[in-house]
C-alpha positions in Angstrom: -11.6 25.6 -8.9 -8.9 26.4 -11.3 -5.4 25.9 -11.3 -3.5 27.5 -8.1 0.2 28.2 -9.2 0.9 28.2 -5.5 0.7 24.2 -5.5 2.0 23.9 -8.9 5.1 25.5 -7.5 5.0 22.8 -4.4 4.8 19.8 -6.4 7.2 20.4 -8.5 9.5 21.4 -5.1 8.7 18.2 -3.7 9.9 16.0 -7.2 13.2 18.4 -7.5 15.0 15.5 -5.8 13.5 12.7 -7.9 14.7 14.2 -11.0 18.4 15.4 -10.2 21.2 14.0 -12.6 22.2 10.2 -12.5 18.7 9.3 -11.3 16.9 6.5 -13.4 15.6 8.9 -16.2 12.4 7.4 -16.8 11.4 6.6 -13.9 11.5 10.3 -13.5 9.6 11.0 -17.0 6.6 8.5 -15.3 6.7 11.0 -12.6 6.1 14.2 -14.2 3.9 12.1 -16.3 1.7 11.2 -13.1 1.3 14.9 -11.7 1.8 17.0 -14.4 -0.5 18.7 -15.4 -2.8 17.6 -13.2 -6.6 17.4 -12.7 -8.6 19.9 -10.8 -6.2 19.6 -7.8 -9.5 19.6 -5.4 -7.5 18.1 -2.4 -4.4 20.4 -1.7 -6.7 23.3 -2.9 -8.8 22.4 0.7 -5.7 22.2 2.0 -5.0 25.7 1.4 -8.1 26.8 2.0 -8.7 25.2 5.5 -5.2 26.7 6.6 -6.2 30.2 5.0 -9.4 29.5 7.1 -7.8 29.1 10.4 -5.3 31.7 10.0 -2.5 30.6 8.4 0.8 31.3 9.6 3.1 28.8 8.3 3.2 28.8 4.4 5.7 26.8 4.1 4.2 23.5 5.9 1.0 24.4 4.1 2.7 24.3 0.6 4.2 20.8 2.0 1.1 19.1 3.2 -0.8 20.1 0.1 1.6 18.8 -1.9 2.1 15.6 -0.3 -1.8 14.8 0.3 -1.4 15.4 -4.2 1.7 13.3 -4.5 -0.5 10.3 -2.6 -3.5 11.1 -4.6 -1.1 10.9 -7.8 0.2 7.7 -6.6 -2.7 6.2 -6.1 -4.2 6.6 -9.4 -1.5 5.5 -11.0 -1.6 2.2 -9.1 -5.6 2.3 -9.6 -5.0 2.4 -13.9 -2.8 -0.8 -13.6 -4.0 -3.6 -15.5 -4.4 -5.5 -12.4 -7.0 -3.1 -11.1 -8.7 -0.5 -13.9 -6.7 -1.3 -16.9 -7.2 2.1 -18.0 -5.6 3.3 -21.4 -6.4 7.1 -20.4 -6.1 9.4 -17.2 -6.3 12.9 -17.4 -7.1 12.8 -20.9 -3.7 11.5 -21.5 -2.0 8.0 -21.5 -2.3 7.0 -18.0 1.7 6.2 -16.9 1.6 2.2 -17.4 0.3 2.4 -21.1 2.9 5.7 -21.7 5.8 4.4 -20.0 4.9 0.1 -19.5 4.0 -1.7 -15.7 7.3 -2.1 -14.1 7.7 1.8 -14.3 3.8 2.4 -13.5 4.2 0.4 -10.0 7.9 1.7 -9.7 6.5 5.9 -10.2 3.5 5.0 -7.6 5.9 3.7 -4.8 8.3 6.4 -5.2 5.2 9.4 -5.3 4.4 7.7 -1.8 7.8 8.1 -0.9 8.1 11.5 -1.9 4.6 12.6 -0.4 6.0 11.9 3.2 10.1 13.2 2.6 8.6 16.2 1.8 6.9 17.2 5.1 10.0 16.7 7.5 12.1 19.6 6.1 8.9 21.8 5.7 8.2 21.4 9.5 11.6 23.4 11.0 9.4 25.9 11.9 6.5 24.2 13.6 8.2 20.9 14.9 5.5 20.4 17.1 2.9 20.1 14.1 4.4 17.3 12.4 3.4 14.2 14.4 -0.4 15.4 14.3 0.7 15.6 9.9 1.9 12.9 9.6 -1.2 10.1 11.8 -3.6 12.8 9.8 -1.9 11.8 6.5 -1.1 7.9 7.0 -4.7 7.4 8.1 -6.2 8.5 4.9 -3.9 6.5 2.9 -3.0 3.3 5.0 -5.0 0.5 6.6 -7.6 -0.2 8.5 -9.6 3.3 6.5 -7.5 4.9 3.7 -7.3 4.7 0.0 -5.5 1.4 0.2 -7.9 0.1 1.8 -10.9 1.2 -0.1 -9.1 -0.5 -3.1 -8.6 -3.8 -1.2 -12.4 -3.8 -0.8 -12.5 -4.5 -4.6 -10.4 -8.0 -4.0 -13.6 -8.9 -1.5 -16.9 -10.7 -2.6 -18.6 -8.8 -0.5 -19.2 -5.1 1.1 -20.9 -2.6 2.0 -20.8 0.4 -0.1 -20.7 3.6 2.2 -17.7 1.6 3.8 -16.2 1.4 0.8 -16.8 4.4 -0.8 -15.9 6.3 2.8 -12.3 4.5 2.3 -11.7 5.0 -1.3 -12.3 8.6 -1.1 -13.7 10.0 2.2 -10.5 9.2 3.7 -8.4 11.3 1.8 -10.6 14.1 1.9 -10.3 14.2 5.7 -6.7 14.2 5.2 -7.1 16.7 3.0 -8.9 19.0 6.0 -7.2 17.9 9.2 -3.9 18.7 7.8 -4.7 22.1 6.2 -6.0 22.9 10.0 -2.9 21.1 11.7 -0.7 22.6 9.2 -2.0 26.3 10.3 -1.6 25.1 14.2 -5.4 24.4 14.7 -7.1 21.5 15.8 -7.4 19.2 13.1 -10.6 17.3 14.4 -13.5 19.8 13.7 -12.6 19.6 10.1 -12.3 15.7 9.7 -16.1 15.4 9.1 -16.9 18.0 6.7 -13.7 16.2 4.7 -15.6 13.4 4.9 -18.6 14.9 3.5 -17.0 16.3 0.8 -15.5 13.1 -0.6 -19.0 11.5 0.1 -20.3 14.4 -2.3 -17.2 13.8 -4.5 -17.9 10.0 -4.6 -21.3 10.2 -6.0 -20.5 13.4 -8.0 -17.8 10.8 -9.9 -20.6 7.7 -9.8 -22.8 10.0 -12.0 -20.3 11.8 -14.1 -19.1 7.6 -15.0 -22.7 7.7 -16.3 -23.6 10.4 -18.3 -20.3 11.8 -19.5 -18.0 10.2 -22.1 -14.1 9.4 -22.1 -13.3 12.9 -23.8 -15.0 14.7 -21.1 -14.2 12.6 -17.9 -10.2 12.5 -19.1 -10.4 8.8 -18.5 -12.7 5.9 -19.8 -16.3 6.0 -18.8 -19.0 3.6 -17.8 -16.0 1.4 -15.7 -18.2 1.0 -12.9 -20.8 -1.2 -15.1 -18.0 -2.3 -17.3 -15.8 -3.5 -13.9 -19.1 -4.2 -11.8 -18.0 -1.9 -9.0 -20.6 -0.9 -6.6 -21.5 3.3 -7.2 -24.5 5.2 -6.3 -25.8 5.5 -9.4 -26.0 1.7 -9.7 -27.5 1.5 -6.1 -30.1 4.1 -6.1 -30.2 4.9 -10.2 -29.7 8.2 -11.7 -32.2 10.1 -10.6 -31.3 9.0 -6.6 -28.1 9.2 -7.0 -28.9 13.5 -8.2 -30.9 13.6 -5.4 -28.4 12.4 -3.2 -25.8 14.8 -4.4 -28.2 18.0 -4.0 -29.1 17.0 -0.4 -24.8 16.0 0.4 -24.1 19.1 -0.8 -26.6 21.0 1.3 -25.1 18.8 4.3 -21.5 19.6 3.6 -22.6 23.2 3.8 -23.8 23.0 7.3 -20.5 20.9 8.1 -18.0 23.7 7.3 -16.7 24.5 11.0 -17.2 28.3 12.6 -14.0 30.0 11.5 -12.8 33.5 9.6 -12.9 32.2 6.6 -16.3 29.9 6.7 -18.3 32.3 4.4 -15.7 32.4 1.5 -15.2 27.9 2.3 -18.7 28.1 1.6 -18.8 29.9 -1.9 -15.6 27.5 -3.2 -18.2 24.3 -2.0 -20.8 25.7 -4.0 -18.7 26.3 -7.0 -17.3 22.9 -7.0 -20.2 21.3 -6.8 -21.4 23.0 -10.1 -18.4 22.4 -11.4 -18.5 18.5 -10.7 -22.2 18.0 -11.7 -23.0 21.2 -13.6 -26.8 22.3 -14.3 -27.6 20.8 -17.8 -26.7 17.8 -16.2 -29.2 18.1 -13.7 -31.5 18.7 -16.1 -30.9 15.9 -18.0 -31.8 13.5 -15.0 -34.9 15.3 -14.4 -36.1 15.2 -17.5 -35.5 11.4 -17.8 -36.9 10.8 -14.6 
């Protein structure tokens, strides 16, 4: 999936306030160093696509929920790279914020992305009042307790747990956001598409486990080997390599059959397929079979 200048354009909307004149300066450098540029954008992209999908007719909120379920995403990286969690030097293939701009600013720029995820939905919503309630639980429930991101991270602080939990938490969660509220957005039911987002960031989730294996810090954009290093659970520790390919090939099959019966199902199904080559591409396969 490449870069869409059509969410490009909505993030850097939804910071326009953040960086105005008299503002802490930067505080808003740590901000633009946090989203911009970003990575492959994968969850405001299925935003887009899910409200293309079901017929889009409200642009605007679109451009605003993709952008805000990015901004949280942002945010929640930076607050994953701290030294109290990751300690990672790189993100992106960058400095990740806390090593470019120190701690105090790292926390500071993750708070204020949260902030700026929600602000910028309420203003996007004149249109479609009605539509922003459903945004907003769709949004706070991949992000907050008792099944969002913060949560999946909390499940680090615990001696024990179980690692579809976990995993479903750290990045299912937002992945579902990432669907409801492309469907919401567009005046659909959200529900239909929560468990093919689901699906997708279980695919995702042990897409990443592998590529932490087999790919080094220059091709991942951040440090690899952290699940050994940090001895967090992951597939590929759990079922090895060759189990963790396997159960890639059969979530993406499964995702597949997930995508709800829509316009635009055919053409959701081509960008799946593309992603997932893109995430674990063939010579990496290959790689794993060979070993096995």
């Amino acid at each position: 999936m490449s870069s869409d200048p059509r969410i490009e354009r909505a993030l850097r909307a939804s910071l326009t306030p953040a960086l105005a004149p008299g503002h802490p300066p930067q505080l808003a450098a740590a901000l633009l160093h946090a989203v911009f540029p970003g990575g492959a954008r994968i969850r405001p992209k299925l935003t887009l696509a899910v409200a293309q999908a079901c017929g889009e007719d409200d642009p605007a909120l679109t451009d605003a929920a993709a952008a805000a379920i990015e901004l949280l995403h942002c945010a929640s990286l930076v607050h994953d790279d701290l030294p109290c969690f990751d300690d990672a030097e790189t993100r992106r293939g960058r400095p990740s914020v806390h090593r470019a701009f120190g701690e105090r600013l790292a926390v500071l720029a993750g708070d204020a992305l949260i902030v700026a995820a929600f602000d910028v939905l309420g203003p996007a919503a004149r249109r479609h009042l009605s539509r922003l309630p459903v945004l907003l639980r769709a949004i706070t429930q991949g992000v907050g307790m008792p099944m969002g991101i913060v949560a999946g991270q909390a499940w680090e602080c615990e001696p024990q747990l179980s690692l579809a939990e976990y995993q479903q938490a750290k990045t299912g969660a937002l992945f579902a956001a990432a669907t409801m509220a492309g469907a919401q957005a567009a005046g659909a039911d959200g529900e239909p598409w929560r468990a093919l987002g689901e699906r997708l960031g279980q695919t995702y989730q042990v897409a990443d486990d592998i590529r932490d294996v087999m790919l080094d810090a220059q091709a991942l954009g951040k440090p690899g080997g952290q699940d050994v290093a940090r001895d967090r659970p992951s597939y590929a520790r759990a079922l090895g390599l060759d189990g963790a390919m396997a159960e890639f090939q059969r979530l993406v099959q499964a995702t597949l059959l997930t995508v709800p019966a829509c316009p635009g199902a055919a053409q959701f199904r081509q960008l799946i397929r593309r992603e997932a080559d893109r995430l674990v591409p063939q010579h990496l396969c290959a790689q794993v079979a060979a070993a096995a």
